[in-house]
C-alpha positions in Angstrom: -38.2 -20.2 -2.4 -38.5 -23.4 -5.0 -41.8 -25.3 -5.1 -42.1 -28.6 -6.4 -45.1 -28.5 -8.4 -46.2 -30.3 -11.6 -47.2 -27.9 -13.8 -50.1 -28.2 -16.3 -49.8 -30.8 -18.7 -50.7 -30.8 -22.7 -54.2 -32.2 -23.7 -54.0 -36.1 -23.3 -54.8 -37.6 -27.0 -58.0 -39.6 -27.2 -57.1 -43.1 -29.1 -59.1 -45.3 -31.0 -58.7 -48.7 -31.6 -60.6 -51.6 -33.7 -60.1 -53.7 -30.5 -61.8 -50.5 -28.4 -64.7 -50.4 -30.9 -65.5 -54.4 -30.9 -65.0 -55.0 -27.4 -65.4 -52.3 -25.3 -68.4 -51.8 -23.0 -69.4 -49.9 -20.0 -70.2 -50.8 -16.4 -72.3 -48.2 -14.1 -71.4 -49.2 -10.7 -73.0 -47.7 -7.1 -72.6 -47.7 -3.7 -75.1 -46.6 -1.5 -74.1 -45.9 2.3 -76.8 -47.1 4.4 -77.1 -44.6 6.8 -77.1 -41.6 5.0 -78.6 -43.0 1.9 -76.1 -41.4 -0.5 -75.1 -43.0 -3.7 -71.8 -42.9 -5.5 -71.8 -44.0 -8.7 -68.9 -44.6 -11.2 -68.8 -45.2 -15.0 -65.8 -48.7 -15.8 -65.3 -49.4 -19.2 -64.7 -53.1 -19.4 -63.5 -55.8 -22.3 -64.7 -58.8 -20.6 -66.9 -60.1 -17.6 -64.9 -62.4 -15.3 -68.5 -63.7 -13.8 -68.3 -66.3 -10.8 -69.7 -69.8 -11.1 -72.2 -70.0 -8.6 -72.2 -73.4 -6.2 -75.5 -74.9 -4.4 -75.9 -71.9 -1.4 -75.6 -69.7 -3.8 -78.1 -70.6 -6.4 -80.0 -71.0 -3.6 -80.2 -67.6 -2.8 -80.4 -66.2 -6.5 -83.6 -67.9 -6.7 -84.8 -67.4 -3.1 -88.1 -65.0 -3.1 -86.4 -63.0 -0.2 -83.5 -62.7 -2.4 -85.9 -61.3 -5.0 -86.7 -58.7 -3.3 -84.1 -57.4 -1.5 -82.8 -57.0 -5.0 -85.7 -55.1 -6.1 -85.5 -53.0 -2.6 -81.4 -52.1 -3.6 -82.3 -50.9 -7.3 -79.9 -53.7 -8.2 -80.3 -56.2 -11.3 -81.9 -58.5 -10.3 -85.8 -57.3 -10.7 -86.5 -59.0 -13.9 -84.4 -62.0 -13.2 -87.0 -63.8 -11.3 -88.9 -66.2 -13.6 -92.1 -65.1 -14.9 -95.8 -66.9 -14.2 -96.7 -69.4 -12.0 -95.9 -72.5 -14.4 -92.2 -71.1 -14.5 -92.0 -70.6 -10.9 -93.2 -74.6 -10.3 -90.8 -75.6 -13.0 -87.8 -74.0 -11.4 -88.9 -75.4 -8.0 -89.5 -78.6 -9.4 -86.2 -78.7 -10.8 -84.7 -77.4 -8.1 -86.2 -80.1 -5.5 -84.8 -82.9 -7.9 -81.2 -81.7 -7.8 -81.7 -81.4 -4.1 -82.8 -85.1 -3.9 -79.9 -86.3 -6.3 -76.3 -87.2 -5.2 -74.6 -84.2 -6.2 -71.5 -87.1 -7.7 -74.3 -87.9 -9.7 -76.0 -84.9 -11.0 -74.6 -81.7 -9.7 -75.8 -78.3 -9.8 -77.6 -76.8 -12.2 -76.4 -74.1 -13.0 -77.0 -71.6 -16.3 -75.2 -68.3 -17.6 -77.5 -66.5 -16.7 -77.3 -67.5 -13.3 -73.8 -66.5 -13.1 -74.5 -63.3 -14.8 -77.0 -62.7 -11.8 -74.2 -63.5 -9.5 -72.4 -60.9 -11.0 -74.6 -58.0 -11.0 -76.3 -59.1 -7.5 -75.6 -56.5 -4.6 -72.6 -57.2 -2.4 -73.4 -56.0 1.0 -70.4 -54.2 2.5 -70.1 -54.7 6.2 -67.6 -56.0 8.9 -64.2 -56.3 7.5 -65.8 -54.7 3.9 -67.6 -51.4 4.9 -67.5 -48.9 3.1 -66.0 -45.3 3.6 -68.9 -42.8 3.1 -68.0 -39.8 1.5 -70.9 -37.4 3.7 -70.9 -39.5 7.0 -66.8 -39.0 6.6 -66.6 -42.6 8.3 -67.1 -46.4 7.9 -70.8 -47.2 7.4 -72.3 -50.2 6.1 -73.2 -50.2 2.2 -74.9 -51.8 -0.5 -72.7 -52.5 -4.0 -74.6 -53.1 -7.2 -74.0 -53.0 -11.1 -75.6 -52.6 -14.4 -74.8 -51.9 -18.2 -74.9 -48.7 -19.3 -73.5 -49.9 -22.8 -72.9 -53.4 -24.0 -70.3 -54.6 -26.9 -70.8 -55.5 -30.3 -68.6 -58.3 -29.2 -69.5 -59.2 -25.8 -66.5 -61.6 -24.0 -67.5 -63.8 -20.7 -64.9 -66.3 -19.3 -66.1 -68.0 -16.1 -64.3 -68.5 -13.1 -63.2 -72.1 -13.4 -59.8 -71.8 -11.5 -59.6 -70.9 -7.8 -55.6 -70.1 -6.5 -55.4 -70.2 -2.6 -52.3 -70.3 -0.7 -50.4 -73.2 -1.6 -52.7 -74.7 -4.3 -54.9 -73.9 -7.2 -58.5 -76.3 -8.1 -60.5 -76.2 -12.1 -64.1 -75.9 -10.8 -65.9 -78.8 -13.7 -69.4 -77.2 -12.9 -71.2 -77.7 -16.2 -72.6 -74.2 -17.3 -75.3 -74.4 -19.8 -75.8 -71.1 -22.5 -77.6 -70.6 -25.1 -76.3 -70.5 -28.8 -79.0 -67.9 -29.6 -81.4 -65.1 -27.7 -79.2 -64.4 -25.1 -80.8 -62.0 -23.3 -79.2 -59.5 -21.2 -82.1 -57.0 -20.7 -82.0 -57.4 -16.6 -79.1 -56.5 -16.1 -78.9 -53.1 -18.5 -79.3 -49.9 -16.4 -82.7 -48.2 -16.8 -81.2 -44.6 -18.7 -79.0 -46.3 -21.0 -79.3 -45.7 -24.2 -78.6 -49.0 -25.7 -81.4 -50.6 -28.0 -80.4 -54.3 -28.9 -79.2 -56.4 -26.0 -79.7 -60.0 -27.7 -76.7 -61.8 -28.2 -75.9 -65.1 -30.8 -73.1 -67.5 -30.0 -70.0 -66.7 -31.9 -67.2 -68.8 -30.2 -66.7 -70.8 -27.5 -62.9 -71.8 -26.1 -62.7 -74.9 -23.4 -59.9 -76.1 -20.9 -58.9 -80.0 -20.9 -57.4 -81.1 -17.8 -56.6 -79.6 -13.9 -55.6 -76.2 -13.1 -52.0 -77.0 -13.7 -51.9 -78.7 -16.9 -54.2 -78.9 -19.8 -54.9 -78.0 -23.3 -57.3 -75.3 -24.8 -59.6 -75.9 -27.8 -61.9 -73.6 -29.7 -65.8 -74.1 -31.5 -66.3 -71.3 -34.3 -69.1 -70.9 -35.7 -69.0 -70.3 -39.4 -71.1 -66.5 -40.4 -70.5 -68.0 -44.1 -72.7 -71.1 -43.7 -74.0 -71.3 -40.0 -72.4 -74.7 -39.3 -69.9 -75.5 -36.1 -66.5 -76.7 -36.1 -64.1 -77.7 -33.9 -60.4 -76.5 -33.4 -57.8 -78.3 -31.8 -54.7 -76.7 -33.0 -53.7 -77.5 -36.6 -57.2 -79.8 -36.9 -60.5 -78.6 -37.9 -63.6 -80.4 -37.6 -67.1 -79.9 -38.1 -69.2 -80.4 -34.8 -72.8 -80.3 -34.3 -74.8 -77.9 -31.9 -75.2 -80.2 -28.8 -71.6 -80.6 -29.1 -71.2 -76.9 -28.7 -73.9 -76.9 -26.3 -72.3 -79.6 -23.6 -68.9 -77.9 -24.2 -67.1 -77.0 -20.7 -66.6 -73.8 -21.5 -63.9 -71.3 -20.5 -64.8 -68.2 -22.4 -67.8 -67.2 -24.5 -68.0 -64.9 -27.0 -71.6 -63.5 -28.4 -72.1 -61.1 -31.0 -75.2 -58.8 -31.2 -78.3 -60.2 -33.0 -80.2 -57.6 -34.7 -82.6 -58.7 -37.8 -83.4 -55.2 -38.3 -79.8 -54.1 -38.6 -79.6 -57.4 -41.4 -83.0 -55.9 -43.3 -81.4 -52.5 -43.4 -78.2 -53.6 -44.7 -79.7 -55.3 -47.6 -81.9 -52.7 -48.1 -78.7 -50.3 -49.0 -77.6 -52.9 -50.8 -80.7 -52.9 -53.0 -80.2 -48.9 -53.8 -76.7 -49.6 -54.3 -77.3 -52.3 -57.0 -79.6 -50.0 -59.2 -77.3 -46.8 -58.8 -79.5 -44.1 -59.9 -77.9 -41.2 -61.7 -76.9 -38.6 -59.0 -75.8 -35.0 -59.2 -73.5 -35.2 -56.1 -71.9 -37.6 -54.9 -70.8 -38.1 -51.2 -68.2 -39.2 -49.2 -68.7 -41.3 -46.1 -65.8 -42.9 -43.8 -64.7 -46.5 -45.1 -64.3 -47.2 -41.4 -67.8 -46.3 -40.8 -69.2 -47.8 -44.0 -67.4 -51.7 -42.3 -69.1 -50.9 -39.0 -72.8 -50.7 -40.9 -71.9 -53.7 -42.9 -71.2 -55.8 -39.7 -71.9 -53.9 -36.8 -75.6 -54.2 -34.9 -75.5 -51.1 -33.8 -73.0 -49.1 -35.9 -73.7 -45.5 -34.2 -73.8 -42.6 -35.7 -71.4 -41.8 -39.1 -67.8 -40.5 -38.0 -66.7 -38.7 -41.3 -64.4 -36.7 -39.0 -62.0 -39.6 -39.1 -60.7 -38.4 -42.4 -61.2 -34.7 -41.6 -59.5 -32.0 -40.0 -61.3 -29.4 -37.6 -61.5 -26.6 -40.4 -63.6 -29.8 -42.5 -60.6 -30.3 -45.1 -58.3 -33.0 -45.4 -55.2 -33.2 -42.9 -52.0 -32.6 -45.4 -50.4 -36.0 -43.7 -54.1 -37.9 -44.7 -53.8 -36.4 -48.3 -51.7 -39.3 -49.9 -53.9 -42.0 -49.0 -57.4 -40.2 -48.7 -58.8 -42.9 -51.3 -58.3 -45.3 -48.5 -60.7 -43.7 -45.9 -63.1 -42.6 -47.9 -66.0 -44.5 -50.1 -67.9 -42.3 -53.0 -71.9 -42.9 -52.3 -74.6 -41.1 -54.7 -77.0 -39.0 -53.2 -80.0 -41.5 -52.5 -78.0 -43.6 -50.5 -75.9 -41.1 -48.5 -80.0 -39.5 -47.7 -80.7 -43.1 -46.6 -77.5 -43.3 -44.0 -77.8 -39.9 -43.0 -81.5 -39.8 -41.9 -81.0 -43.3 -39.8 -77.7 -42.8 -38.7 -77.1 -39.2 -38.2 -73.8 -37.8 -37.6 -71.8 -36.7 -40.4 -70.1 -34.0 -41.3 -71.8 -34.3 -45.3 -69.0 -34.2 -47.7 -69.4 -33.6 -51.3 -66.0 -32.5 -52.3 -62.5 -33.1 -50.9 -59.2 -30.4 -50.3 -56.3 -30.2 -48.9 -57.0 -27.8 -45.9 -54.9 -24.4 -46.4 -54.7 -23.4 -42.7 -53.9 -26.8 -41.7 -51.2 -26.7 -44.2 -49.5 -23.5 -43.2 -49.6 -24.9 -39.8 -47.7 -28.1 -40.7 -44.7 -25.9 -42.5 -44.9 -23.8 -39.4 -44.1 -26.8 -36.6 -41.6 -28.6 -39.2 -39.1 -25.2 -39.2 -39.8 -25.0 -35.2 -39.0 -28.9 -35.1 -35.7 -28.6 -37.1 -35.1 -25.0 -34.9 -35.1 -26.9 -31.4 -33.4 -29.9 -33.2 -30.4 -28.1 -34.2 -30.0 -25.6 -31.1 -29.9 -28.1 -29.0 -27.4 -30.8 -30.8 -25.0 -27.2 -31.5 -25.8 -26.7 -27.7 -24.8 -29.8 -26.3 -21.6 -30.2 -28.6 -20.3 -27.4 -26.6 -21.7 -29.3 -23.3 -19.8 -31.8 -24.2 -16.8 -30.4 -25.3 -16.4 -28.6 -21.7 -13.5 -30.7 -19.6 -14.7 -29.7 -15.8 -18.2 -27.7 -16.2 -19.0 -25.8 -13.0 -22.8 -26.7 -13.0 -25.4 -28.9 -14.4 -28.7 -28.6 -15.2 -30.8 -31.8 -14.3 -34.1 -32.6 -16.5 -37.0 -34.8 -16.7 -35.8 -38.0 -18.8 -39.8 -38.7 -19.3 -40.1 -34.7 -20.2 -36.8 -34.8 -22.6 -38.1 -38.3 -24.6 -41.7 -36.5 -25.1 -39.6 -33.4 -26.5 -37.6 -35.6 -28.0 -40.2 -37.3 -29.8 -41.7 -34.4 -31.3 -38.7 -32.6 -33.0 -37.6 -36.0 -34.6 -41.3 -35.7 -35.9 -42.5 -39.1 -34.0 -45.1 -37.5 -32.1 -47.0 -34.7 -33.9 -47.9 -32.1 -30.4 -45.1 -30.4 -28.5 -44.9 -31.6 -24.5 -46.5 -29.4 -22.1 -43.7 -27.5 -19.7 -40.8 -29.2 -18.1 -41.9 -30.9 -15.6 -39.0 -31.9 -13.2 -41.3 -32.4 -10.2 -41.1 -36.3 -10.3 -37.3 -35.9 -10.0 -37.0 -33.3 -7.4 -37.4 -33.4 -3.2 -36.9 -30.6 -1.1 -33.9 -29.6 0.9 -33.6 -26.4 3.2 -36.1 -24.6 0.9 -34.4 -25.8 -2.6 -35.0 -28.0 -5.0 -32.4 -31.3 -5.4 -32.0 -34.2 -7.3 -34.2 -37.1 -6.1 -31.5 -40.2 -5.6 -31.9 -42.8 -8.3 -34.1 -40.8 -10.2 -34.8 -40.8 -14.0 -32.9 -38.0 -15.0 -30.5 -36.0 -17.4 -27.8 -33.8 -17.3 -27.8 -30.6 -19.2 -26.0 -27.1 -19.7 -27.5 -24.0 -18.0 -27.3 -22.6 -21.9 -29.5 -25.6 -23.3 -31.5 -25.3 -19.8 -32.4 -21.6 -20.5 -33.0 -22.6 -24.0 -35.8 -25.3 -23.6 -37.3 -23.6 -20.1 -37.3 -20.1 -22.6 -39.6 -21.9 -25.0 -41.4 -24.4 -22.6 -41.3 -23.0 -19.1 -42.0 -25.4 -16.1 -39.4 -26.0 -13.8 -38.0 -26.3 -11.2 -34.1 -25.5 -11.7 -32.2 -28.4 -9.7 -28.7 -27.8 -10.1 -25.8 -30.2 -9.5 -22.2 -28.4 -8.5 -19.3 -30.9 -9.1 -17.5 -30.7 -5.7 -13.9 -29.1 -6.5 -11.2 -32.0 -5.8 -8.7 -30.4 -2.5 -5.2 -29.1 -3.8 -2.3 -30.8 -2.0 0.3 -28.8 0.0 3.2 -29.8 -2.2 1.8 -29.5 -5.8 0.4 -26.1 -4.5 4.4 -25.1 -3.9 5.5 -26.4 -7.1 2.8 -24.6 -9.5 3.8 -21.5 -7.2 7.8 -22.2 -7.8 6.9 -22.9 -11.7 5.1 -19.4 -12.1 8.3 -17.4 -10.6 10.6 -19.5 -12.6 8.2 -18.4 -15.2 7.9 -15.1 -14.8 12.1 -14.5 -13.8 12.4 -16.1 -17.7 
């Protein structure tokens, strides 16, 4: 009897990007069941942090002692949030007591960044219509939810929440958030194992919305990294802006890049070696990819000369043509310098063509142009037949991976036919799934590509044979005596 099981799929690729490598950071969330006490933690990577804009109740409570320390109580982020000595804590409730007095027309909240960062990393107590499934109690239970970092960006991207959409309409919250164009500081809300070292963060750009939530125009401040100054962009003009301009913007989305004056020192330091060039014996190659990440990365991580490497540590035949590209040539002293601080590797004093990964490449081309040709001499035939008996149904989403790889687009052959998507069950056997993404094939190219890739299963459409009529039954009979009496 026919199962319908998706069978075991090739190795998913891993993918890198510039984007990925900028922008990318990672969120450790947890929920904690409060019953049971068990935790269940998941790892998000993220691009952005969509943080709230916090309104007067719930400043209120970021700042409220008992809020303080129910944070500290849920492990959450808050713990080093609160402000530090007694001169800060009158400040703040000085401050505090004057917005209070104030007409909020007149002054509004105050609120800060880092008051909506808190907002976003404070617990979220799940209870009532939000309670939380527990995975050991195998029932609702009331929870805690809370978040840290467990790695931040180079780049790090915020955009607060200044639009709310209900039902029928949409409002711009105009809240004036105030941020700092330098030594942001994100060290509360980074989980305690992480590994990360710098978490400061310098003002790079700032983008701001003109007008209500259903019309407006968006503007941009840059700073420049060439001189330090501000300006102003506002489609095809440029300006030059000073800080408090930046600084009372209504801003939209913030973007901060990681401050490290230790990664700057170490940078010219290299730069110093490079400049006097002593004489080396051996000369090394490092990843030009890498090499950009030290010149303007904070944190560049450890060197990735496998970029431009194969597994057997030669060069990929398909990198070979434009190796001079990935690489850069670095004498000894300086490779020692980047090695002992960075780590990594592999160390690479002399480049080849890899041998193995050679024969390999001639060895899948004659297998591509095989399959290729089988199956277009295959389904000539297929096509050439005026009333086939049968046809063979296949994966349209299998048959363009296949595809993809014998016309060379894709360099790994697909895993095993997988026609489980297309297929339900009927009286033990497998049948087409109505309106599904599918092909129609010969049994000959079938047993071809199931020989090569097994998978499965066979689904099998039988063109119903049209009824003979009475009369042109009689008349083919009364043709064939005629026929055979000739």
């Amino acid at each position: 009897v026919p199962t319908i099981s998706s069978p075991k799929r090739k190795k998913r690729k891993k993918y890198r990007s510039v984007i990925s490598d900028i922008f990318d950071g990672t969120i450790i969330s947890s929920v904690q069941c409060l019953t049971c006490d068990r935790l269940s933690v998941t790892l998000e990577t993220f691009q952005d942090l969509s943080l709230p804009i916090p309104g007067k109740e719930d400043l209120a409570k970021l700042h409220s002692a008992s809020h303080q320390t129910s944070l500290v109580k849920a492990g959450s982020c808050g713990e080093a949030y609160a402000p530090q000595g007694w001169i800060a804590f009158f400040m703040e409730y000085f401050k505090r007591f004057v917005v209070s007095c104030v007409p909020s027309w007149f002054w509004g909240p105050v609120v800060t960044l880092q008051d909506c960062l808190a907002a976003f990393f404070a617990r979220d107590e799940l209870k009532g219509d939000n309670m939380y499934s527990c995975g050991r109690c195998k029932k609702l239970r009331n929870g805690v939810k809370f978040c840290k970092v467990q790695k931040f960006p180079e780049i790090l991207c915020i955009h607060l929440k200044r639009f709310r959409h209900e039902l029928m309409f949409s409002t711009k919250i105009g809240t004036h958030v105030s941020f700092p164009l330098e030594g942001l500081d994100l060290q509360p809300f980074l989980a305690k194992d992480s590994p990360a070292q710098i978490v400061t963060y310098d003002l790079l750009s700032v983008i701001c919305h003109h007008g209500t939530a259903s019309s407006g125009h968006y503007i941009a401040y840059c700073r420049n990294n060439l001189n330090n100054l501000w300006y102003e962009f506002d489609d095809q003009s440029v300006t030059e802006v000073s800080e408090s301009t930046v600084q009372n913007a209504e801003a939209y989305v913030l973007f901060y890049r990681k401050s490290s004056e230790e990664a700057q020192r170490e940078r010219r330091r290299i730069s110093g070696l490079l400049n006097m060039m002593e004489p080396s014996l051996l000369q090394f190659y490092v990843s030009r990819q890498w090499l950009n990440k030290f010149k303007t990365f904070a944190e560049p991580g450890p060197i990735s000369n496998n970029d431009f490497l194969c597994i057997h540590g030669g060069v990929p035949p398909h990198k070979a043509n434009f190796i001079e590209d990935l690489v850069v040539m670095l004498p000894q002293n300086i490779w020692d310098n980047l090695y002992s601080r960075y780590g990594g590797g592999p160390a690479v004093n002399h480049l080849y063509v890899c041998h193995t990964c050679q024969i390999e490449s001639e060895r899948i081309e004659k297998r591509r142009k095989n399959e290729l040709e089988m199956f277009i001499r295959l389904n000539r035939a297929f096509q050439e037949e005026e009333s086939p008996s049968t046809f063979y149904c296949i994966s349209m989403q299998w048959f363009r991976e296949w595809e993809g790889f014998v016309k060379g687009k894709d360099s790994d052959p697909p895993g095993p036919i997988d026609n489980a998507k297309i297929a339900v069950t009927k009286c033990g056997n497998a049948v087409l799934k109505q309106g599904a993404d599918s092909g129609q094939i010969s049994e000959e190219t079938w047993n071809f590509l199931q020989s090569i890739y097994g998978g499965g299963p066979e689904i099998i459409l039988r063109p119903p044979v049209p009824p003979v009529e009475p009369d042109i039954l009689q008349t083919e009979e009364k043709i064939e005596l005629e026929t055979h009496g000739l």
